[in-house]
ROSE-4610 file (N, C-alpha, C; in Angstrom, 1 decimal, always signed):
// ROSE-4610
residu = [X/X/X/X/X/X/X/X/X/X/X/X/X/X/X/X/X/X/X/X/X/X/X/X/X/X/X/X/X/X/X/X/X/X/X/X/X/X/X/X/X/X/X/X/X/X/X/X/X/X/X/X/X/X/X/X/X/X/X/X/X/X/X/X/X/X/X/X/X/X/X/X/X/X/X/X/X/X/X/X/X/X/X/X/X/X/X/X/X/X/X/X/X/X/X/X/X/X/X/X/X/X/X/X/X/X/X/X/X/X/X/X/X/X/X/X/X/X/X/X/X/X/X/X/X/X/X/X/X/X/X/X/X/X/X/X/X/X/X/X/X/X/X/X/X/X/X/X/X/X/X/X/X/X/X/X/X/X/X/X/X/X/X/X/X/X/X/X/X/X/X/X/X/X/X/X/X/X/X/X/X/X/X/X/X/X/X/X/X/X/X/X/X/X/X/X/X/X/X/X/X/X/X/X/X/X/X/X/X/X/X/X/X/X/X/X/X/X/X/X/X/X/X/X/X/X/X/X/X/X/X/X/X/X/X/X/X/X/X/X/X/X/X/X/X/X/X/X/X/X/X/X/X/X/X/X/X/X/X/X/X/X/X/X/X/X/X/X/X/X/X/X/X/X/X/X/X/X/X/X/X/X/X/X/X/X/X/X/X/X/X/X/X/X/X/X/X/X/X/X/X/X/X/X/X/X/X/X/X/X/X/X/X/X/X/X/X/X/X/X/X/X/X/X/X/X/X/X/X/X/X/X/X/X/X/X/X/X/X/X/X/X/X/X/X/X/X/X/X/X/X/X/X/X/X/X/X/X/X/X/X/X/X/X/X/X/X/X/X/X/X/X/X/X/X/X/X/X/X/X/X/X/X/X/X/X/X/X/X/X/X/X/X/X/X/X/X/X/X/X/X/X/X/X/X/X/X/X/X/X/X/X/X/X/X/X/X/X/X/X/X/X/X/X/X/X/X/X/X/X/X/X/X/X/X/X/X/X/X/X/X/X/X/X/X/X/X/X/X/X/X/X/X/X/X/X/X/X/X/X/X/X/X/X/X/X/X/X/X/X/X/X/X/X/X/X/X/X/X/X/X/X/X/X/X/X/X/X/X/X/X/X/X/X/X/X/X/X/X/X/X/X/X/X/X/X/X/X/X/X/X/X/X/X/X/X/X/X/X/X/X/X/X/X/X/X/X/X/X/X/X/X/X/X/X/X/X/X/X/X/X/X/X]
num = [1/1/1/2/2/2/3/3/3/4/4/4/5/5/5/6/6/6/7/7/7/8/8/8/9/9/9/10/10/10/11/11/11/12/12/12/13/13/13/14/14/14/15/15/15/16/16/16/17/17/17/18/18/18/19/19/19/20/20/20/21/21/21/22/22/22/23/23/23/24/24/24/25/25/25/26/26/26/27/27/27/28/28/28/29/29/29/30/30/30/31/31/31/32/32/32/33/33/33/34/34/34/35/35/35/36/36/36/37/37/37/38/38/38/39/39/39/40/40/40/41/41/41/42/42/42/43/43/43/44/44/44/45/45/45/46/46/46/47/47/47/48/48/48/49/49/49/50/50/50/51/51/51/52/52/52/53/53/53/54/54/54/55/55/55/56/56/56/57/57/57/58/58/58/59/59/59/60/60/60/61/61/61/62/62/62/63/63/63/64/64/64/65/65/65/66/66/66/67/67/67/68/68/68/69/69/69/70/70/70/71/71/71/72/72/72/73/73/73/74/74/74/75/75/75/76/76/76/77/77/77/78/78/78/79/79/79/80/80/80/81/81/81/82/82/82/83/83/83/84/84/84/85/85/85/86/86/86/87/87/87/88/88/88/89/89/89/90/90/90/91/91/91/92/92/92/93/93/93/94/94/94/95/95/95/96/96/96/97/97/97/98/98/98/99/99/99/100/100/100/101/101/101/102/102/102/103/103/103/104/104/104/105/105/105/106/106/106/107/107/107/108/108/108/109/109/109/110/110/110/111/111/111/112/112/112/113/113/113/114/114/114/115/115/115/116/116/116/117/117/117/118/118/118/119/119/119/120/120/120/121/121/121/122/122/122/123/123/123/124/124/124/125/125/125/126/126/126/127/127/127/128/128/128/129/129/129/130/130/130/131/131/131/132/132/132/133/133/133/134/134/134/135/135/135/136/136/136/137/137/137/138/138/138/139/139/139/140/140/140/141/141/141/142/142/142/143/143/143/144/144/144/145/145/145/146/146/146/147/147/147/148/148/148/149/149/149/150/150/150/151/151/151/152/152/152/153/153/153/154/154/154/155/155/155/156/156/156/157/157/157/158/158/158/159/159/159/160/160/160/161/161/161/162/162/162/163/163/163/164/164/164/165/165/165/166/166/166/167/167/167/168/168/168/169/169/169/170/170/170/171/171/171/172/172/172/173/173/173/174/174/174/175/175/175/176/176/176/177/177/177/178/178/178/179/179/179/180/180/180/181/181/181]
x = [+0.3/-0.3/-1.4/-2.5/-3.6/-3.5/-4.0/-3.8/-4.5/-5.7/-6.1/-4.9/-4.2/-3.3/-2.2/-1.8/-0.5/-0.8/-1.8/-2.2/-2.1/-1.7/-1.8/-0.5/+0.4/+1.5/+1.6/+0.9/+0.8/+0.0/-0.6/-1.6/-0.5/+0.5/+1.5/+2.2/+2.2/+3.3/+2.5/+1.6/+0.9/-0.1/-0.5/-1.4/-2.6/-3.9/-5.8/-6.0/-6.4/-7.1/-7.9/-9.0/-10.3/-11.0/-11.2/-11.7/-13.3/-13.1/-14.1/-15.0/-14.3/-14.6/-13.4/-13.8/-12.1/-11.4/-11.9/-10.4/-10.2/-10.8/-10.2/-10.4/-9.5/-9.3/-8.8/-9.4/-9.4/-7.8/-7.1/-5.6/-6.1/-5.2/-5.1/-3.6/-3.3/-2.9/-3.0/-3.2/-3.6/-3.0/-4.1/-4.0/-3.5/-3.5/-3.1/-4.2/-3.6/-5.1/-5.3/-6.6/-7.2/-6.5/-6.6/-6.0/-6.9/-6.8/-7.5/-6.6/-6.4/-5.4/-6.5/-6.6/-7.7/-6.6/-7.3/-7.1/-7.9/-7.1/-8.2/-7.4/-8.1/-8.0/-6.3/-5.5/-3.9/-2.8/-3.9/-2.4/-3.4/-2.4/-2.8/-2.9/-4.5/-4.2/-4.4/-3.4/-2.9/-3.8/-4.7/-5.5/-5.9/-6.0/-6.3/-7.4/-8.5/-9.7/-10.1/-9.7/-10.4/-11.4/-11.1/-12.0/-13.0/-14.3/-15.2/-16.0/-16.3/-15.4/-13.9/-13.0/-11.8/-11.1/-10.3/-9.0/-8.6/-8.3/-7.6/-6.5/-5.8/-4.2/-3.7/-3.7/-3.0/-4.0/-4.8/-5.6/-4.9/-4.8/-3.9/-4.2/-4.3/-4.4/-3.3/-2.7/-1.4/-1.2/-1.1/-1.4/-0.4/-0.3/+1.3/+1.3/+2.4/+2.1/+2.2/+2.5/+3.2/+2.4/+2.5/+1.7/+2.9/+3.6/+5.2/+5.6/+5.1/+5.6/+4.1/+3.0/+2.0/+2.4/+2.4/+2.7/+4.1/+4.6/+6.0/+5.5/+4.9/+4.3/+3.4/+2.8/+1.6/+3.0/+3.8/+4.9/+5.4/+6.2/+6.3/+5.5/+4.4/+3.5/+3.2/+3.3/+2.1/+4.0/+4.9/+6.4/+7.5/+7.2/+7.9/+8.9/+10.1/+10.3/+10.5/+10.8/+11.0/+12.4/+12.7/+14.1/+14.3/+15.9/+16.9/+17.6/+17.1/+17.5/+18.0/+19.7/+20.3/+20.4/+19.6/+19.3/+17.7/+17.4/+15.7/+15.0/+14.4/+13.4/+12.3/+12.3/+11.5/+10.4/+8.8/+7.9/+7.7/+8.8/+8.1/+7.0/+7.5/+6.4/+4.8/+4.3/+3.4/+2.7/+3.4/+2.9/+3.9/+2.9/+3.4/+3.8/+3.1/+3.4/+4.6/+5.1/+6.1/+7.3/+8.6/+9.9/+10.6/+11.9/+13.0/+14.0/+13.9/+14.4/+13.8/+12.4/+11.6/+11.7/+11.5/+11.7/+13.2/+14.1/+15.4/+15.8/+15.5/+15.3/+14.4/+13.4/+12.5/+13.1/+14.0/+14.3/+15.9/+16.6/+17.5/+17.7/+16.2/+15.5/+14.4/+14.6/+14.0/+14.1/+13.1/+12.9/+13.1/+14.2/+13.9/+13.1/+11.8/+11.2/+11.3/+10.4/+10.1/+8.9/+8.7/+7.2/+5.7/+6.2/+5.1/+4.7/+5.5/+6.1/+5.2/+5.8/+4.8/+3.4/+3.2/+1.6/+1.3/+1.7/+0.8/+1.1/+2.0/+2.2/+0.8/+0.8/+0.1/-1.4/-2.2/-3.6/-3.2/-2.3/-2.8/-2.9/-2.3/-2.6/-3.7/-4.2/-5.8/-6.9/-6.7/-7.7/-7.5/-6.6/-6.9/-7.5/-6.9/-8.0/-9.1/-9.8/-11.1/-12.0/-11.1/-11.6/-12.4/-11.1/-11.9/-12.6/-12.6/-13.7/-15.3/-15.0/-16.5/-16.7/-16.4/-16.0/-17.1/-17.4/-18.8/-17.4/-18.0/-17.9/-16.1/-15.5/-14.5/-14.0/-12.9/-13.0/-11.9/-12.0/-11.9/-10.2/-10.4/-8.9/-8.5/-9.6/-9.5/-9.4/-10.4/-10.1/-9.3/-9.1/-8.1/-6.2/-6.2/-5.1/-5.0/-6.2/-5.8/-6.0/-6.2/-6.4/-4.4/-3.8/-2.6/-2.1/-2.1/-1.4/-1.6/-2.5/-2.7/-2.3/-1.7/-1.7/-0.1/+0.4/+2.0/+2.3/+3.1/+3.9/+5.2/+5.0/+6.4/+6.7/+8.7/+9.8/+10.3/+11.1/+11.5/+13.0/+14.0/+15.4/+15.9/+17.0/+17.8/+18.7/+18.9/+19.9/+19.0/+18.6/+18.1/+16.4/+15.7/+14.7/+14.1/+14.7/+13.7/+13.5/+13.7/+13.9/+12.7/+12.2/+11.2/+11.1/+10.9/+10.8/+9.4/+8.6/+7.4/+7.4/+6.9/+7.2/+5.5/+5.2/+3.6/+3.3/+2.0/+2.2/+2.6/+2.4/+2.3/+4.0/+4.8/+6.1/+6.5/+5.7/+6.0/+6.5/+6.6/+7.2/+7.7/+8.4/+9.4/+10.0/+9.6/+10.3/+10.7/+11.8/+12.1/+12.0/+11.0/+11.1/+11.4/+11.9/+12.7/+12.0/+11.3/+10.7/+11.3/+12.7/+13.4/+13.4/+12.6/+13.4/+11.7]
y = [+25.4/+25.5/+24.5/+24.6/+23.9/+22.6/+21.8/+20.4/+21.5/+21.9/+22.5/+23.4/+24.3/+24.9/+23.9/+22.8/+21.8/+21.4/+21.0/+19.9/+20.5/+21.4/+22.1/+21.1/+21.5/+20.6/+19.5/+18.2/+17.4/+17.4/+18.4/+18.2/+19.1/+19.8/+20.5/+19.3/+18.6/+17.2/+16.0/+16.4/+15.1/+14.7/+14.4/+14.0/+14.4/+13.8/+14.3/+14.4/+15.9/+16.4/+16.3/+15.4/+16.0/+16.4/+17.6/+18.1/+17.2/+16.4/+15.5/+16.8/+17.5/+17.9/+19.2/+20.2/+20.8/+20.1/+19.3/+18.5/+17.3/+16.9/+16.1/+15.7/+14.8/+14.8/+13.8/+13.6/+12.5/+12.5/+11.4/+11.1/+10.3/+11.0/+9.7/+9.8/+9.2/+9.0/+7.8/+8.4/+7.8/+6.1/+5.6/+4.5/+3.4/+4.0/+3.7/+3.9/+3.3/+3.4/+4.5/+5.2/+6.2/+5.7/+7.3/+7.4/+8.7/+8.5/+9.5/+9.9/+11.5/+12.3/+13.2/+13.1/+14.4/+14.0/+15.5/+15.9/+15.0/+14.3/+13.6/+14.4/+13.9/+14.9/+14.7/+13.9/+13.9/+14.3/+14.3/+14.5/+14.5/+13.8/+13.6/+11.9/+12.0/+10.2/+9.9/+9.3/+9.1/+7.4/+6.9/+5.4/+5.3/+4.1/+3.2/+2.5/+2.1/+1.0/+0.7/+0.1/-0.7/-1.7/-2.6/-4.0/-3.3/-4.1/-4.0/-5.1/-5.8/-4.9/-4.3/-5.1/-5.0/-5.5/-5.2/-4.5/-6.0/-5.7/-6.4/-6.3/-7.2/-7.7/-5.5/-5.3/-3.7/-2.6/-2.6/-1.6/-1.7/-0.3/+0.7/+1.9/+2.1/+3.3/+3.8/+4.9/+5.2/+6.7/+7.3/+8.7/+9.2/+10.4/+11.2/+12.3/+12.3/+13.9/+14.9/+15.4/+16.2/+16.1/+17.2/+17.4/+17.6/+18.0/+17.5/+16.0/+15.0/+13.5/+13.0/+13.7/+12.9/+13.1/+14.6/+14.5/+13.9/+13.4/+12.3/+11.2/+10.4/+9.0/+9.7/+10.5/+10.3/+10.3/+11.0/+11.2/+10.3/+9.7/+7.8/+6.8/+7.0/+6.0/+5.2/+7.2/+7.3/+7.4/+7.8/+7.8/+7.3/+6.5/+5.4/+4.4/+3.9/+2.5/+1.7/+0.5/-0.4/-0.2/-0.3/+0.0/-1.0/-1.4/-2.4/-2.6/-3.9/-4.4/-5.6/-5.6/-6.3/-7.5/-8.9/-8.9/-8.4/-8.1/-7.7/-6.6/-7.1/-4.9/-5.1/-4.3/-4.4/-3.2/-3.8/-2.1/-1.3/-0.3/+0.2/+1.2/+1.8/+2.9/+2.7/+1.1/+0.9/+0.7/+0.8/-0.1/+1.6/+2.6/+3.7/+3.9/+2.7/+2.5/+1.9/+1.1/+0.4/+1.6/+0.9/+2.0/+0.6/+1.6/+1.3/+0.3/+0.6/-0.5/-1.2/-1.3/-2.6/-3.5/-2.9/-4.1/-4.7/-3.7/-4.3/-5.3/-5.1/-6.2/-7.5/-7.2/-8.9/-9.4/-8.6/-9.5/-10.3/-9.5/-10.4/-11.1/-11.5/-12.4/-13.1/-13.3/-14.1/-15.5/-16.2/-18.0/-18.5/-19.4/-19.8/-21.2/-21.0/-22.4/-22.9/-24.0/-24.6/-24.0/-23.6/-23.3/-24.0/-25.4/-26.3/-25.5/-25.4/-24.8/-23.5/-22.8/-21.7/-21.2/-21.8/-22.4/-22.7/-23.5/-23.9/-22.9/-22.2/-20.6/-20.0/-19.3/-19.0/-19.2/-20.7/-21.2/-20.8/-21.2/-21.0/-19.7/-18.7/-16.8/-17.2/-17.3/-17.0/-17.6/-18.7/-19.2/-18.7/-17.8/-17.7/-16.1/-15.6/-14.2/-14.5/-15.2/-15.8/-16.1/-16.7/-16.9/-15.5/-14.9/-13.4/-13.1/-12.5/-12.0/-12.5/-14.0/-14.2/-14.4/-14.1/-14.0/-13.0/-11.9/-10.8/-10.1/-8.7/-7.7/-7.9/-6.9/-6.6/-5.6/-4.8/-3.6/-3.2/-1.5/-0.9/-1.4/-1.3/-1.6/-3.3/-4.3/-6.0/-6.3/-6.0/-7.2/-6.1/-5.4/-5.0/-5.2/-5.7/-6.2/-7.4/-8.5/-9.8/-9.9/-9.0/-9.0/-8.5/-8.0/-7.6/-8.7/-9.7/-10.8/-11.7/-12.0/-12.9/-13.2/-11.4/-11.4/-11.2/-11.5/-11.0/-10.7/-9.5/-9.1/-9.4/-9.9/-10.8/-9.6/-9.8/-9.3/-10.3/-9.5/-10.1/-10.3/-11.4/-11.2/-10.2/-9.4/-8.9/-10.0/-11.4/-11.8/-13.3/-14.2/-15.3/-15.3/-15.4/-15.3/-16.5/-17.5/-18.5/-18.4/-17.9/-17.2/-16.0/-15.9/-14.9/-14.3/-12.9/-12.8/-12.7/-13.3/-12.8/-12.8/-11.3/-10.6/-9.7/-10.5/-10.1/-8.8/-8.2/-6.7/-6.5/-6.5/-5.9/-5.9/-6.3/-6.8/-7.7/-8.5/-9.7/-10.9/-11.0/-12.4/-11.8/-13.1/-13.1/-14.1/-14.3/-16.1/-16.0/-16.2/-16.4/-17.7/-18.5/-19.0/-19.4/-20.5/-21.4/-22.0/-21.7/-22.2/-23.7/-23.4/-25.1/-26.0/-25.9/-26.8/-27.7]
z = [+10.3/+9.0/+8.8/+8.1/+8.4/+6.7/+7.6/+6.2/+4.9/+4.9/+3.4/+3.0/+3.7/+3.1/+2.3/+3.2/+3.0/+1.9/+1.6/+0.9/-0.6/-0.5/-1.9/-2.5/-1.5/-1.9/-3.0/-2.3/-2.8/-4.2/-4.7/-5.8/-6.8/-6.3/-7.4/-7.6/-6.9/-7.1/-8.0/-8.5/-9.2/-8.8/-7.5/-7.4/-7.4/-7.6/-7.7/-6.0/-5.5/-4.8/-4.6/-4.0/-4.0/-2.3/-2.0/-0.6/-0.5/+0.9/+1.2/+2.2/+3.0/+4.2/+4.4/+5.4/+5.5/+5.8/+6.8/+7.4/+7.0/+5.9/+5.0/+3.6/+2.9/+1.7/+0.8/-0.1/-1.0/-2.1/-2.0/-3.1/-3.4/-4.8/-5.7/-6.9/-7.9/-8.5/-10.1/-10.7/-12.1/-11.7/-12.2/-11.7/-10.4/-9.5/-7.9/-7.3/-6.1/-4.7/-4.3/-4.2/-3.2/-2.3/-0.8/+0.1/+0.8/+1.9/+2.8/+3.5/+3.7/+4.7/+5.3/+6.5/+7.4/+8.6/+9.2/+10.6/+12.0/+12.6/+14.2/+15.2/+16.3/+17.4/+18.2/+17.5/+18.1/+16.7/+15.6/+14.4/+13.5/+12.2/+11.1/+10.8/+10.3/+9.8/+8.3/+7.9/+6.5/+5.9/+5.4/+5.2/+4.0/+3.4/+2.5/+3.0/+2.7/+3.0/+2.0/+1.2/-0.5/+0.1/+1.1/+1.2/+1.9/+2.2/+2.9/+3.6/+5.2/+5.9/+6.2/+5.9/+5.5/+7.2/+7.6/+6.7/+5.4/+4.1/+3.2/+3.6/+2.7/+2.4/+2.5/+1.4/+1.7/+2.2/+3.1/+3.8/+4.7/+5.2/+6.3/+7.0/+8.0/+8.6/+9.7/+9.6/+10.0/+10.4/+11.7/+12.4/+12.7/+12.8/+12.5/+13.7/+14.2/+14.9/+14.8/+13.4/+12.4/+11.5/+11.0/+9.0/+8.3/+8.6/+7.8/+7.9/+8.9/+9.1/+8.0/+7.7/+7.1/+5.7/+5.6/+4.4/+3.6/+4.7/+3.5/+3.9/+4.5/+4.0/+3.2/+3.3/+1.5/+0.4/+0.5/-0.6/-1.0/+0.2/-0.3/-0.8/-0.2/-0.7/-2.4/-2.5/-4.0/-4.7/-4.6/-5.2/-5.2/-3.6/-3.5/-4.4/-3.4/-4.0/-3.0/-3.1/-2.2/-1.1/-0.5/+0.8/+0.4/+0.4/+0.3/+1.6/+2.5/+3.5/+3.3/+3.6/+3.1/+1.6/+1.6/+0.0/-0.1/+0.4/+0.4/+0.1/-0.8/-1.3/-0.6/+0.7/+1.2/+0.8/+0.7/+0.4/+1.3/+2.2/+3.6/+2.8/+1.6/+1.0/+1.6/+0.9/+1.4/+2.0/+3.7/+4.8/+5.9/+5.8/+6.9/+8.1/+8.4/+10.1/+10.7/+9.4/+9.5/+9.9/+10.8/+11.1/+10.5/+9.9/+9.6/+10.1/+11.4/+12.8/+13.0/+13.3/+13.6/+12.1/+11.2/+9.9/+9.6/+10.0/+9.6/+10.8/+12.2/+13.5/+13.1/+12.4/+12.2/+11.2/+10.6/+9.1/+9.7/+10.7/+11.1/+12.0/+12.5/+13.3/+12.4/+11.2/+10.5/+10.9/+10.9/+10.3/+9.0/+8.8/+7.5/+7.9/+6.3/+6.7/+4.8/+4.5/+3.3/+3.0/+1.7/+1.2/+2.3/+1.9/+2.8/+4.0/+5.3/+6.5/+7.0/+5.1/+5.8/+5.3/+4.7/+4.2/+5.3/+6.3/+7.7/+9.0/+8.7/+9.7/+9.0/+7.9/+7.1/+7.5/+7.5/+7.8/+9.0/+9.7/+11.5/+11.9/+11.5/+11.3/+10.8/+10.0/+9.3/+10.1/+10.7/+11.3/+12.8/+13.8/+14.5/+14.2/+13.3/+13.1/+12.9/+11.6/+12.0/+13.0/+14.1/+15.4/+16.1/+15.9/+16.9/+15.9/+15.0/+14.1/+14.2/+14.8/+14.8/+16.6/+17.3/+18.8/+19.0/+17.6/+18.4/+18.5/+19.6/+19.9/+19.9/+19.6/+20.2/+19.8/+21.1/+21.2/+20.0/+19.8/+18.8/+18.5/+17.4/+16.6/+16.7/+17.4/+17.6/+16.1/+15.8/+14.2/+13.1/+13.6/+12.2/+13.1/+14.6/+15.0/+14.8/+14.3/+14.2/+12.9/+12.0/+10.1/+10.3/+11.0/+10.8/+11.3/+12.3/+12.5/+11.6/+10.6/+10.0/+8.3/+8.1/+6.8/+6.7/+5.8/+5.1/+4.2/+4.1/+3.0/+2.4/+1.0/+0.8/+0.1/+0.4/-0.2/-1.2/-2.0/-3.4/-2.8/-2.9/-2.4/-4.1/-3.5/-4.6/-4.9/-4.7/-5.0/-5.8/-4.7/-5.4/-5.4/-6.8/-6.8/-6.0/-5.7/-5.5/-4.0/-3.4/-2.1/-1.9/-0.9/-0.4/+1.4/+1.4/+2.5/+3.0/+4.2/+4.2/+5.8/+5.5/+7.0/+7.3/+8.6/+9.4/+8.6/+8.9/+8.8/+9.7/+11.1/+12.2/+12.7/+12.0/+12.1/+13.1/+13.5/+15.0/+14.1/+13.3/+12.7/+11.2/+11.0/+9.6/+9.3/+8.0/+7.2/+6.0/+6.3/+4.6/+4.0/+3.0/+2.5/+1.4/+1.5/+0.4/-0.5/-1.9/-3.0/-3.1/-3.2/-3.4/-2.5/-1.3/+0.0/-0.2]
């Protein structure tokens, strides 16, 4: 079945349709982020790009092999809630690429550090993305692989607020830190 037929779907479900192209198409939802779903030459690719050049903190682009697998990350995305991994709400909604096993594996291979601690994890991710970024040329998908090593998404604990989980995008690292320590 072809994405313009599918797609109907999603627009009986709430969300604003707008056809960019046939094979692709503009989401949205009253007050939430645009989203692009079109057809590439292996699947379906499901993306957010707000920044420019980007990638920002929540810009994503995420490919499916299925139009039944695209269309339920658009569904989660925009209807989502956060997954509960052990004390942790984690957002997979947001982050599509993300699997259920690789997040629940870094989280129980977490580091616990002190606020301080990971402020300096933190600068040294940012300044070595920086590095390549200004390195010139690099091949396709370089700086949106070291904008993903460098940035984190923090979890809320379900139990103690003063506690945080902040876990890579790319899911290669994870720290829970300790506001009190």
């Amino acid at each position: 079945m072809p994405l313009s037929t599918s797609i109907k779907y999603l627009s009986e479900r709430g969300l604003t349709v707008s056809e960019l192209s046939a094979n692709q198409f503009a989401l949205n939802l009253d007050g939430d982020r645009s989203s692009i779903l079109e057809e590439v030459a292996d699947g379906i690719r499901f993306s957010c790009w707000e920044y420019v050049p980007g990638p920002g903190p929540n810009d994503f682009h995420a490919e499916f092999k299925t139009l039944d697998a695209a269309l339920l990350a658009v569904w989660y995305f925009y209807f989502g809630d956060p997954v509960g991994i052990g004390e942790w709400r984690v957002p997979m909604y947001r982050h599509p690429s993300w699997t259920l096993e690789k997040a629940a594996y870094r989280i129980a291979n977490a580091i616990s550090v002190t606020a301080a601690q990971f402020g300096r994890i933190e600068e040294s991710r940012q300044a070595s993305s920086a590095a390549i970024s200004l390195a010139g040329p690099t091949p396709p998908g370089g700086r949106y692989e070291a904008a993903l090593r460098s940035q984190f998404v923090a979890c809320e604990s379900a139990s103690t607020p003063s506690r945080r989980l902040m876990m890579r995008r790319d899911l290669e690292e994870a720290y829970v830190v300790d506001d009190r320590r």
